[in-house]
N, C-alpha and C positions, 0 to 999 in steps of 0.2 A: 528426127521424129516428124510424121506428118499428121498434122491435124484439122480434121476437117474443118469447112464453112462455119458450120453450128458452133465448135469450139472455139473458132476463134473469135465468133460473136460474146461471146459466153464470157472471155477470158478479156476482152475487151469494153464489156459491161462491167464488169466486176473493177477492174483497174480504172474504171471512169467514177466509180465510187468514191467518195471522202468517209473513210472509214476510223471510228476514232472508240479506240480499247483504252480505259483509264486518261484517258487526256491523251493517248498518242495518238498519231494519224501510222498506220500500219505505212507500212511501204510494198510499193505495187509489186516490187519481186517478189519481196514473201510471197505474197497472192499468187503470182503466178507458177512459183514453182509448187504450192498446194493443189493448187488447183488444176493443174493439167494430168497429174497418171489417175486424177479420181471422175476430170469428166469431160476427158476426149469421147464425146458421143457423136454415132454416126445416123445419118439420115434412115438407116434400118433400123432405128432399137427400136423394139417393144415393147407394151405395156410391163414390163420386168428389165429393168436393163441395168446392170450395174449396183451401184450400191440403193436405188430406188426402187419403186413400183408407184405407175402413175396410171391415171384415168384423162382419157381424154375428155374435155368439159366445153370441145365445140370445137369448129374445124380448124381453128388452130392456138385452141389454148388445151393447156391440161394443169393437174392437181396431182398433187404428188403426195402417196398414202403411204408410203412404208420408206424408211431409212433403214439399211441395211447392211452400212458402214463402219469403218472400225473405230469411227468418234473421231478424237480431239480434237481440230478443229475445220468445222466442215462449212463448205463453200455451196448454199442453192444453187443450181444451175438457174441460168436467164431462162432458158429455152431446152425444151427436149423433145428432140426426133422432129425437128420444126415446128412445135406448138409452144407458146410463150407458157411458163409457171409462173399461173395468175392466182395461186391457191393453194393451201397448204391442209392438208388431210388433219381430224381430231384426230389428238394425242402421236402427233408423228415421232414426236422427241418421247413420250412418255416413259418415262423411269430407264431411261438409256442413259446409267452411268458412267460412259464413254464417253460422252461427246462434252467437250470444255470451252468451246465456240460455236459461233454460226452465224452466216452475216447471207441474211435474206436477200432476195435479189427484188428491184422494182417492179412493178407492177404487183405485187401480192396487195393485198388490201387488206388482209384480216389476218390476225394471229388467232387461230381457232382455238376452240373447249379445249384444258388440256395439252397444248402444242409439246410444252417441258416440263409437265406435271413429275415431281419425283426427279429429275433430273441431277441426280444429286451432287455433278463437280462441274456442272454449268455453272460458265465464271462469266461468259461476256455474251449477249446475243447484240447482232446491227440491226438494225429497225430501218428500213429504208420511207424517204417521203410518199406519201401517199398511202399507208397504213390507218384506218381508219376505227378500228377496233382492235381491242387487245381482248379474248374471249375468256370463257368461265376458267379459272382455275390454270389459265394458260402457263403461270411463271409458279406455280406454289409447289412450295415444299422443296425449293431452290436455293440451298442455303449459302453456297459459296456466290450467288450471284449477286454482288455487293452493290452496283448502281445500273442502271441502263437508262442512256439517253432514248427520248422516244421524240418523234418527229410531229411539229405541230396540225399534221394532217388527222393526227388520232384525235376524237370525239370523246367517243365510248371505249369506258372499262367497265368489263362486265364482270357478276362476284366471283371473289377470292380468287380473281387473276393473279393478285401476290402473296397471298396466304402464306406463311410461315416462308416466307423467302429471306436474302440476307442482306437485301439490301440496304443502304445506310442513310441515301438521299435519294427525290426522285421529283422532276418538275414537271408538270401535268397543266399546262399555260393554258391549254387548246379544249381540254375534256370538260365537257358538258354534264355528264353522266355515268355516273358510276351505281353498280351494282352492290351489292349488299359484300360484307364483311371481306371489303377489298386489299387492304393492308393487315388482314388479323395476325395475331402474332408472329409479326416481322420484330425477332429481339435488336436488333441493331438499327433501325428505322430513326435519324435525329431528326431529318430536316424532310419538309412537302413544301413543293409552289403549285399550288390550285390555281383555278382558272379566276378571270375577275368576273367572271359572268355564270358560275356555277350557282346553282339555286338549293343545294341541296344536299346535307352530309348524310350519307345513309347510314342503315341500323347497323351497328356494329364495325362502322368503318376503320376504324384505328384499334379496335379494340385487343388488346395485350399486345401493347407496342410500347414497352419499360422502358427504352432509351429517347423517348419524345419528350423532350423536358416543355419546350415552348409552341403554343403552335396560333397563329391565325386566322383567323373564321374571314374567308372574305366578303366584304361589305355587301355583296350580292344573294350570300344566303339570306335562306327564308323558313328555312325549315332544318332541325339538327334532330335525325330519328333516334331511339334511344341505343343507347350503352354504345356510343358512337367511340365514346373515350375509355367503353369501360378495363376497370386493372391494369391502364398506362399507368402503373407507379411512379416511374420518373416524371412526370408532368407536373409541371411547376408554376406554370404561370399560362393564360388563356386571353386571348382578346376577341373581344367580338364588341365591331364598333356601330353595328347596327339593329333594330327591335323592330322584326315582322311580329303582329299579335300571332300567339300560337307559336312561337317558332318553336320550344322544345318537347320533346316528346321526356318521358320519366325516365329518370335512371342514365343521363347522359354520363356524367361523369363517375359512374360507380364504381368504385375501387380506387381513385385516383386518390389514394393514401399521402400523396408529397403534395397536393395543388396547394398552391400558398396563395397566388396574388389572381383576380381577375380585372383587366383591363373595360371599363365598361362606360359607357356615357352615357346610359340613360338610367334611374332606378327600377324602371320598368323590368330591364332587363335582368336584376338582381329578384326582384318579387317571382319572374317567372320560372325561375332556377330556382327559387324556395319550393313554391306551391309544386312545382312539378318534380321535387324530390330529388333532382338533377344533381344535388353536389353529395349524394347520401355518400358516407363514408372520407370525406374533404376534412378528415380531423384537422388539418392545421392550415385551414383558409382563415388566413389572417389582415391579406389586403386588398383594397381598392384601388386601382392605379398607380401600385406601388407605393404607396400613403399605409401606414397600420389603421384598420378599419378603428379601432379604440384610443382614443389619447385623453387627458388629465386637466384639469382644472388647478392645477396645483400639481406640485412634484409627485412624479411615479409613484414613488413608496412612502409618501405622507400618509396618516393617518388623516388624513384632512382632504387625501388625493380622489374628488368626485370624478368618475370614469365618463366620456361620454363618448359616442357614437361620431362617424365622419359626417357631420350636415348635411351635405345631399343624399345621406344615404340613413338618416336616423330613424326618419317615415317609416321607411319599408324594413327594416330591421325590426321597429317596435311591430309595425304591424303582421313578420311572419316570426316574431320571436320564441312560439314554440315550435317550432321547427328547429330554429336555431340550438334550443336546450336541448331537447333530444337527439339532434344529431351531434352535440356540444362540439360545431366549430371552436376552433383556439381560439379568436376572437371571443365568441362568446364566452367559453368559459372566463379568457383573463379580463372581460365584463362584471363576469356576472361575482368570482371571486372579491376582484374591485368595488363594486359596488357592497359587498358585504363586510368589508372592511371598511368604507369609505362610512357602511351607517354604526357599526358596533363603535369605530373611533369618532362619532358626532354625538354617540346617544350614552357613552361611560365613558367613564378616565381610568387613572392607575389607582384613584384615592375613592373607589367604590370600591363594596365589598362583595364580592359573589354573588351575596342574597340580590344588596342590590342592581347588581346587571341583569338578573333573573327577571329583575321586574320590571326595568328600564325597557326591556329587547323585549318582553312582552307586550307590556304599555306601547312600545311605536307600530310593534305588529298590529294590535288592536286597532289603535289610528289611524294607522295605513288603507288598511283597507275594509270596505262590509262584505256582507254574507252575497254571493252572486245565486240569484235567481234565474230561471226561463220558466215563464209560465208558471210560478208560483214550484217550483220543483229546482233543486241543486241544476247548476249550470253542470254538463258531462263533458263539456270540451276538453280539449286538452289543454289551452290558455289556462285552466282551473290546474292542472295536476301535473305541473312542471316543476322544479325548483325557483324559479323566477317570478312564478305566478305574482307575489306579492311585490315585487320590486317594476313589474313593467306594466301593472294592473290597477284599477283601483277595487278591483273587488276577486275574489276567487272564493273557492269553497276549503273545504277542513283540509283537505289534503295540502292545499298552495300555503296556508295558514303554518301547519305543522313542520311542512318541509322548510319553511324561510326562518323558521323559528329555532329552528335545531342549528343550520347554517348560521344563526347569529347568535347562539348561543356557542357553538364550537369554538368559532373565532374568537369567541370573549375568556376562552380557556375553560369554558362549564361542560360537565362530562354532561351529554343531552342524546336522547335517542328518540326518533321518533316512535307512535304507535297507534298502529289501526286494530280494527274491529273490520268484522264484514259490513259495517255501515258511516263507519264514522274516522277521523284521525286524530290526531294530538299529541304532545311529548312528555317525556321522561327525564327529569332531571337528577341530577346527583349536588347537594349541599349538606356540606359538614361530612361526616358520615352515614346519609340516608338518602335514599331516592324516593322522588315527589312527582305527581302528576300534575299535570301544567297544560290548561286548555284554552288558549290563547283563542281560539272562535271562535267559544259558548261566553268568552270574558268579553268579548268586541261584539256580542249582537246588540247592546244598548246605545244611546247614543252617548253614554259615559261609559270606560272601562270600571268592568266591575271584575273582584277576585273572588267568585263564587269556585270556579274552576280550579284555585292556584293553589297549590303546591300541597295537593292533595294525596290524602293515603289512597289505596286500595279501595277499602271500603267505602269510602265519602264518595271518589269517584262515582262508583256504579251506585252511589245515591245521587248523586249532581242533577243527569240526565242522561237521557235515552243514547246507545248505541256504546256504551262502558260495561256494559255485561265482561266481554273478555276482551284480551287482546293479544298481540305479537309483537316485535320487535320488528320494523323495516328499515326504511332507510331514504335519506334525497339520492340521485344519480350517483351510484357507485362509484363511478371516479370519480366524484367531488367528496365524499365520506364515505371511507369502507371501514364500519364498528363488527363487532363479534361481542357480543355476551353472552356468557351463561354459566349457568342457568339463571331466568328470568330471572332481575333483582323485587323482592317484595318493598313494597311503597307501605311500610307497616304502621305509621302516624300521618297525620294532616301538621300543621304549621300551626300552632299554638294547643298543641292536645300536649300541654307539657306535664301533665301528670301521666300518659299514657293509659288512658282508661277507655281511649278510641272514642269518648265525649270530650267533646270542646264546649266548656258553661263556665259560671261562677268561680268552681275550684280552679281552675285552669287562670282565672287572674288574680283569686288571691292568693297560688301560689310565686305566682311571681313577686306578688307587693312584699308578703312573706320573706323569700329570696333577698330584696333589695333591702329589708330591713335583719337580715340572716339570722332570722326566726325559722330557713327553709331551708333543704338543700336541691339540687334541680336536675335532675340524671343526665338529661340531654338537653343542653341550651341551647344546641341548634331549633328544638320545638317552639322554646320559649323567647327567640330572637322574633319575636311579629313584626317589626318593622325594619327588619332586617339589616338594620343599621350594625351589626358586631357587637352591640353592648344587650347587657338586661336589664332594665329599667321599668320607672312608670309610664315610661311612655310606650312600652311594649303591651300593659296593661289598658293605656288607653286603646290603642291601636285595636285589642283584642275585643274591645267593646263594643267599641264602632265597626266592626268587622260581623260580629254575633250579637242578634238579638238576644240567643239565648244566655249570656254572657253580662248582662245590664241586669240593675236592680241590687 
């Protein structure tokens, strides 16, 4: 066979290449015996020659627009019809399910829009040095293309150059710049090496990339655009060891269902990730440099075990910790659960009776905290209307009140629900066989706890004060308490209306004195227990006295 000048340039350039498919370096024969019946070219072809069609792009380069070959695996020529191939036409590869190689020849510079868009059993492309861009959409929708070394000449990726491609790893030392939703659902994507001097992870760059368990922010960002990470499921753990002010934009990590740990050194960097909503959906963010964000003062499961926060990190926890409740990170909830245990087991023991844990977990509600003001009007924040309100606040309004209230009543085994009004909240307790209303914030606006509110019928209620007209049955954060009742339970007595005449007076203790001296009988002694102590006595009578004026004399 004789082959011209050109070809043997051609076939000479090519075998002077380091050509390397999954870790092997090919060997020059293969190459050679590929490559010469596909492009012995003579100094006469034309703009159409063979399995191409090219443009000349100066007196002696040209760009090569149409592949027209039977695929599997194809060899750029260096050079055609004596003009060097310094350029590769949009979408030359496009949706050519034939071709399963291709190893670029030097001097090309750019891998254009689309090059192997679709390409669907491209397994290996060679990327020669001096490649300087990888263009829009160049490699996507590539799914058998599992890795491709790229050469430290390249800069610029421009967006969704790898979109939906298959590749598993990919090291990017040299690129500066990348375009928008550059690796988007790449399912097999584990491992990225980014440049140390990139400034900038764009919107959607990783975004549905389920096999990225870990990944590193290099210390040179400044800026992380939103939903960079978004529905990487598998992502587990994050580090970013540096805090540009501003760096995130909202919604970085959204969907990242599995993130467990973030690596972080400043708390800066934790507040910013709060406020900008960044970890929404991070159910089970539970550490700080591999540390569990929560640890005990005492043993785990004591009743005595007070929960606290990691120290360099307590600050900015308390201060974005509604955030925290409604997005109920694990952290927070096995916080905030903890803490509700840590006060029900400091505030009753085993040797109280119902009634009184009822009164106890009201009594420290009331203590805890006052009525929060702005401007002479109910505080609207959401610090007021969380489950936590009461436990990381010194003040909230009826909501924060009712929800901590019910939560410390659950845990103390008292069936409790909360209940609003279109103005107001407060709870629903169950003792003996009767349910009582219990308004633990109209009881806490004094600077003494007063039982004006407590353990009230129906009717007394909507005489107490404003905003008990009617009500509904709610609830704190669903996964922390999910009740059903019904239909409504009626609250048919108050707590010493033991004659049941829906008046609490005179009768009502000296039916009990009656009782004690069994002159009486008592229908429901859960009524007549006023001091809730389990027995009936005079001291229930006194109780009842000191409780009602109308009730003296």
């Amino acid at each position: 066979m004789s082959l011209s000048i050109n070809s043997k340039k051609i076939i000479a350039s090519v075998m002077a290449l380091s050509i390397v498919a999954s870790g092997v370096i090919s060997s020059e024969a293969s190459i050679f015996s590929k490559i010469v019946p596909t492009n012995t070219i003579s100094a006469s072809a034309a703009i159409s020659y063979g399995d191409w069609e090219y443009e000349e792009t100066g007196t002696y380069t040209a760009k090569l627009t149409k592949y027209k070959g039977n695929g599997g695996y194809v060899i750029i020529p260096e050079s055609i019809n004596g003009h060097s191939v310094t350029a590769l036409g949009y979408g030359l590869f496009q949706q050519n399910n034939n071709v399963t190689k291709v190893a670029i020849p030097r001097g090309v510079t750019e891998i254009p829009n689309s090059c192997f868009y679709n390409a669907k059993n491209l397994e290996t492309v060679f990327v020669p040095h001096g490649v300087k861009k990888i263009g829009a959409a160049a490699f996507c929708a590539t799914p058998k293309l599992k890795s491709i070394s790229l050469p430290t000449t390249v800069n610029t990726i421009d967006y969704n150059a790898f979109c939906s491609s298959g590749i598993t790893s990919i090291s990017v030392p040299s690129v500066t710049e990348f375009g928008n939703y550059v690796f988007r659902g790449c399912n097999d994507l584990k491992s990225v090496t980014l440049s140390s001097n990139l400034k900038k992870l764009t919107y959607g760059m990783f975004m549905e990339c389920p096999s990225l368990e870990s990944f590193v922010v290099p210390a040179s960002v400044d800026s992380i655009d939103m939903k960079v990470f978004e529905d990487c499921t598998g992502l587990k753990s994050v580090t970013i060891s540096r805090y540009p002010e501003k760096m995130f934009k909202n919604d970085v990590f959204m969907g990242c269902t599995s993130l467990e740990n973030l690596n972080i050194s400043d708390p800066a960097i934790l507040n910013q990730l709060f406020v900008r909503q960044s970890l929404n959906d991070c159910k089970k963010f539970n550490k700080i440099n591999n540390q569990t964000i929560v640890s005990y003062r005492s043993k785990r499961y004591s009743p005595n075990a007070e929960p606290v926060f990691q120290t360099a990190f307590d600050e900015v926890i308390r201060k974005n910790f509604r955030y925290c409740d409604v997005q109920k990170f694990a952290f927070y909830n096995e916080y905030l659960n903890a803490i509700v245990k840590y006060t029900v087991g400091t505030n009753t023991h085993s040797g109280m009776t119902k009634g009184q844990k009822i009164k106890a977990l009201h009594d420290w509600v009331c203590d805890k905290v006052d009525y929060a003001f702005v401007n002479g009007a109910p505080d609207p924040s959401t610090e007021c209307h969380v489950d936590s309100s009461v436990f990381m606040r010194d003040t909230t309004v009826c909501d924060g009140y009712a929800r901590a209230l019910t939560l410390l009543l659950r845990e103390a085994g008292i069936e409790s629900y909360c209940l609003s009004s279109s103005s107001h909240a407060w709870c629903m307790v169950k003792l003996g066989n009767r349910y009582f209303h219990v308004d633990s914030c109209h009881d806490g606006q004094s600077s003494t706890t007063n039982y004006s509110h407590f353990l009230k019928s129906d009717n007394d209620i909507k005489k107490c004060s404003a905003g008990h007209s009617s009500w509904r049955i709610s609830s704190p954060s669903d996964s922390r308490i999910n009740y059903t009742i019904s239909p409504m339970p009626a609250c048919q007595y108050s707590i010493g209306d033991v004659n049941m005449d829906h008046v609490i007076d005179k009768k009502d203790v000296q039916l009990i004195q009656d009782y004690k001296l069994n002159l009486a009988q008592i229908s429901d002694l859960t009524l007549a227990d006023t001091n809730l102590d389990g027995e009936i006595n005079l001291a229930d009578a006194i109780n009842l006295i000191q409780l009602y004026p109308s009730c003296r004399g």
